[in-house]
C-alpha positions in Angstrom: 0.0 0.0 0.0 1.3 3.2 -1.2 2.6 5.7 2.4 1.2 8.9 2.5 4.0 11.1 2.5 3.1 14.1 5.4 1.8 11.2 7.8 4.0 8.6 9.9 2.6 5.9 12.1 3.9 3.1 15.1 3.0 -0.1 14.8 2.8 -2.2 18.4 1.8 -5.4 19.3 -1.4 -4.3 21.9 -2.5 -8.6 21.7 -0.3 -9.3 24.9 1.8 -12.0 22.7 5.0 -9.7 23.4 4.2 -5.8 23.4 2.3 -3.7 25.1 0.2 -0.7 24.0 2.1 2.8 23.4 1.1 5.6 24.8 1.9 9.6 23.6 2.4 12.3 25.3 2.4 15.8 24.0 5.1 17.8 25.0 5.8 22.3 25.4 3.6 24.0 22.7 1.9 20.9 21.0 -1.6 19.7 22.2 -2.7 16.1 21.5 -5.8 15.6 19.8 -6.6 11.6 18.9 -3.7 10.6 17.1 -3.1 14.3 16.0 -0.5 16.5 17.4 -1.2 20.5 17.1 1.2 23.4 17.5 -0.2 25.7 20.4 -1.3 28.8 19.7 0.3 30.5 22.2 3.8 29.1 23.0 6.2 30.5 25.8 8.7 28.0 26.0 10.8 28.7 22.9 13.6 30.5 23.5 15.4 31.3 20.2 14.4 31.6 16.9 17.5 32.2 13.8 17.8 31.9 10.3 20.5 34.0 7.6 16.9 34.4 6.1 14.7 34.8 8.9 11.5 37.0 8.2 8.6 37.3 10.6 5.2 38.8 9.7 1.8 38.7 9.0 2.0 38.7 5.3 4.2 39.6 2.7 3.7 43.5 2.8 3.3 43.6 6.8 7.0 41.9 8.3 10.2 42.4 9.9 13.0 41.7 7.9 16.4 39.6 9.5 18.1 38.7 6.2 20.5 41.0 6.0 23.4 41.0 8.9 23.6 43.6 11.2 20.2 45.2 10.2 16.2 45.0 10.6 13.7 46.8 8.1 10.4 46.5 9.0 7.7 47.0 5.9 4.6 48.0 6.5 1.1 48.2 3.7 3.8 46.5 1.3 6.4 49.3 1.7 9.7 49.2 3.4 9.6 52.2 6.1 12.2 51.5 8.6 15.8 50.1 9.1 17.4 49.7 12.5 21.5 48.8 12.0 24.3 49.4 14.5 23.5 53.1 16.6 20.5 54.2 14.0 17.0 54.2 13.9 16.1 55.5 10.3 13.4 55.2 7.2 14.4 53.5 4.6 14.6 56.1 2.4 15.4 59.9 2.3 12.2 61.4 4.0 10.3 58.3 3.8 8.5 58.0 6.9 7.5 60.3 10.2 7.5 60.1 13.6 4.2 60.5 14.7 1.0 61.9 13.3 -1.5 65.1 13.6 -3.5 62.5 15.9 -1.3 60.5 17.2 1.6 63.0 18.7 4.4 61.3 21.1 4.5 62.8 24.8 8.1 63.4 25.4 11.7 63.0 23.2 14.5 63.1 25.4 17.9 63.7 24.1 21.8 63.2 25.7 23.8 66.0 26.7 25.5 67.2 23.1 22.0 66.3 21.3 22.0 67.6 17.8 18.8 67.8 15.6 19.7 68.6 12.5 17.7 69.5 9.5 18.6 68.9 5.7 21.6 67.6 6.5 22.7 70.9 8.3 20.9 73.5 6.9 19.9 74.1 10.3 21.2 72.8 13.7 19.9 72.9 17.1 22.3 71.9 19.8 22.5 71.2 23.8 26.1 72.3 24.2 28.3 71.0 27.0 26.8 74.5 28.9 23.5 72.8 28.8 22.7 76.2 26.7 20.7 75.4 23.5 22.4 76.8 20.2 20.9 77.1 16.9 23.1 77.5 13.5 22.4 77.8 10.0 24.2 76.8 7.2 23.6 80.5 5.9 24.8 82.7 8.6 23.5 85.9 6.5 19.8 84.9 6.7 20.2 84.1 10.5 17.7 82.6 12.9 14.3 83.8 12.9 12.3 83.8 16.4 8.6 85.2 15.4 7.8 86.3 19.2 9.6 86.3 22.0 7.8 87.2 25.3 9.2 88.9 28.1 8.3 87.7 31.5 8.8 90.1 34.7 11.2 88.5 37.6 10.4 88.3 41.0 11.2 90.0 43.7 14.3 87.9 44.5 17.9 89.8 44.2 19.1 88.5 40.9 16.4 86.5 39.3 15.8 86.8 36.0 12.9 86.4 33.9 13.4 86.8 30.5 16.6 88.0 29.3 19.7 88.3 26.7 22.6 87.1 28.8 26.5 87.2 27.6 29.2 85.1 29.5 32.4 86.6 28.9 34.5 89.7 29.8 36.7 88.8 32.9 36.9 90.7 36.4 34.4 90.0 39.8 31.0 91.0 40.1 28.1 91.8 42.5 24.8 90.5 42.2 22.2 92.8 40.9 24.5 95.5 40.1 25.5 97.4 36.7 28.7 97.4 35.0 30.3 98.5 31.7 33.0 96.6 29.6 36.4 98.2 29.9 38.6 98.8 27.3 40.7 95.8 28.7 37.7 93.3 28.3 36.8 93.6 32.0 33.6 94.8 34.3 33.5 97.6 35.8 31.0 99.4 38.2 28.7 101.5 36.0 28.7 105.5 37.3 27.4 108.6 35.8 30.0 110.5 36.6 32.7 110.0 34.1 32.4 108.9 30.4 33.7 105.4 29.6 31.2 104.1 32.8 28.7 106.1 31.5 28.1 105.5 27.9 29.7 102.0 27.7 28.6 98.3 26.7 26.4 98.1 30.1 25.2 94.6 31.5 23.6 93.9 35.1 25.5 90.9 36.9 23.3 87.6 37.5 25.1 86.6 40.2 28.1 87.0 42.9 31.5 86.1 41.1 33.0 85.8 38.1 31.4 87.5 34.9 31.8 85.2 32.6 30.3 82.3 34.6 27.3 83.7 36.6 26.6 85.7 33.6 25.3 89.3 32.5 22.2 90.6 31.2 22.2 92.8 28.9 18.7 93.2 28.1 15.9 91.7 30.0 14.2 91.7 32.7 16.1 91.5 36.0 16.2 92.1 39.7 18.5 94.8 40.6 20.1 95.8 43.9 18.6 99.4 43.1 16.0 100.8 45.2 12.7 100.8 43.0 9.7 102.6 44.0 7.2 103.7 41.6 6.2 101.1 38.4 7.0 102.4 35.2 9.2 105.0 36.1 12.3 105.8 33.7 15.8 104.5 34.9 18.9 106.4 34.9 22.6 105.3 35.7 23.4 106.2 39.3 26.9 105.7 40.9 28.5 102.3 41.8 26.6 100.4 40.1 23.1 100.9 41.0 20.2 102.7 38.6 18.0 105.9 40.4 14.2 107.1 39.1 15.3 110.8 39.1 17.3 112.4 36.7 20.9 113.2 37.3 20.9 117.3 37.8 25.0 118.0 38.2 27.3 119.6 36.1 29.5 117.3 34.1 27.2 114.0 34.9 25.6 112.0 32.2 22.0 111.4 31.3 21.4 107.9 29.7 18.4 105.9 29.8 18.6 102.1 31.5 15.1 100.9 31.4 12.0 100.9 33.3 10.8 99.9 36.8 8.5 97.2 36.9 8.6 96.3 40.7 9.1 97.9 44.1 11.5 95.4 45.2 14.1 95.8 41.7 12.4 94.3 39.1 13.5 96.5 35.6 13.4 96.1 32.8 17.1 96.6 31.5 17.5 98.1 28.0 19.8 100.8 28.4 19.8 103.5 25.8 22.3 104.4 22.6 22.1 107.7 23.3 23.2 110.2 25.8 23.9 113.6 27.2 26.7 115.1 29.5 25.3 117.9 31.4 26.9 121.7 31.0 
């Protein structure tokens, strides 16, 4: 009698004239039905699975790829979309896929310290530098960055705080917290003071903190805390002496009349934007 070639049997002598009966057992992932053996639907026993051409899916246009070393692509609606190799996560091909959807947005992306994203292959750069400052560059330094609105917040009442602010780290010499200096011809800060000219019509900035300059940082526009004594909201600044800004205007002979900014606390909160233009009084 011809075999049939996907079955196999056991032949044993169940008569009792020398054999007993056999009896079968299924074993991890098959189930025993009659003289059938059935791979389980659900098995949690295996614990590898590798082929050189290994492919997993659900059909041909929804599957992960193994076949090539070193590298997954996973296709998806019959179109390859991404490939995972050594340190990358990328589409397949050159803006070929995104990362979430208008519906379906992801909550939070967290990048390293050094994290670039970089657009069109560095048209444009943003980067968490080893400061933990955020810089942006173009490949086109002429057409710059372009920030639509920027919104200024007021500070609070603390000495030094700022709110919103442009800040400059360099420029050596000691400051004071809350105070107002001008850059020296020799690249260091100074107290700011009406009285003579370079302190008076200088590069001014307000010191962020007690220290070094270039490492607690200066404000040079913004709003700030000062250590100035601030009494009526939205009065006009002017430089004082020793660093500190005054509501009235300076009255003496030979003193100089700038503009710094605007009170916007009692405790000093300012704004800091100090003026381009002066006068010395006769």
């Amino acid at each position: 009698m011809a075999q049939n070639p996907n079955t196999f049997g056991f032949q044993t002598n169940a008569s009792g004239s020398g054999g007993g009966g056999t009896t079968y057992t299924a074993g991890d992932g098959l189930t025993l039905t009659g003289t059938e053996f059935d791979l389980d639907a659900v098995i949690t026993t295996i614990t590898s699975i590798k082929n050189t051409s290994l492919v997993i899916g659900r059909d041909a246009d929804n599957e992960i790829d193994f076949s090539t070393d070193n590298e997954l692509v996973f296709r998806v609606s019959g179109v390859d979309e991404f490939r995972m190799s050594s340190n990358s996560f990328a589409p397949f091909s050159d803006n070929g896929a995104a990362l979430g959807s208008t519906t379906k947005e992801w909550s939070d992306l967290f990048l390293n310290s050094g994290g670039v994203i970089n657009f069109n292959t560095s048209n444009a750069i943003i980067t968490n530098d080893a400061n933990g400052s955020l810089l942006i560059t173009t490949s086109n330094p002429s057409v710059g960055t372009r920030i639509t609105h920027r919104r200024f917040t007021p500070s609070t009442n603390t000495l030094g705080n700022v709110g919103d602010a442009d800040v400059v780290n360099f420029g050596s010499g000691s400051v004071t917290i809350g105070k107002v200096y001008y850059l020296t011809s020799a690249g260091a800060w100074a107290l700011a003071d009406r009285r003579t000219t370079a302190p008076s019509i200088g590069f001014m900035a307000v010191a962020m903190g007690t220290g070094v300059a270039s490492s607690v940082g200066m404000v040079i526009r913004g709003t700030i805390t000062t250590a100035s004594t601030t009494t009526s909201v939205g009065a006009v600044l002017y430089l004082r002496i020793n660093g500190d800004l005054d509501e009235s205007i300076p009255t003496a002979s030979g003193e100089y009349v700038r503009i710094m900014g605007y009170v916007l606390g009692t405790s000093g909160e300012v704004y800091f934007n100090p003026s381009q233009d002066w006068t010395q009084l006769a």
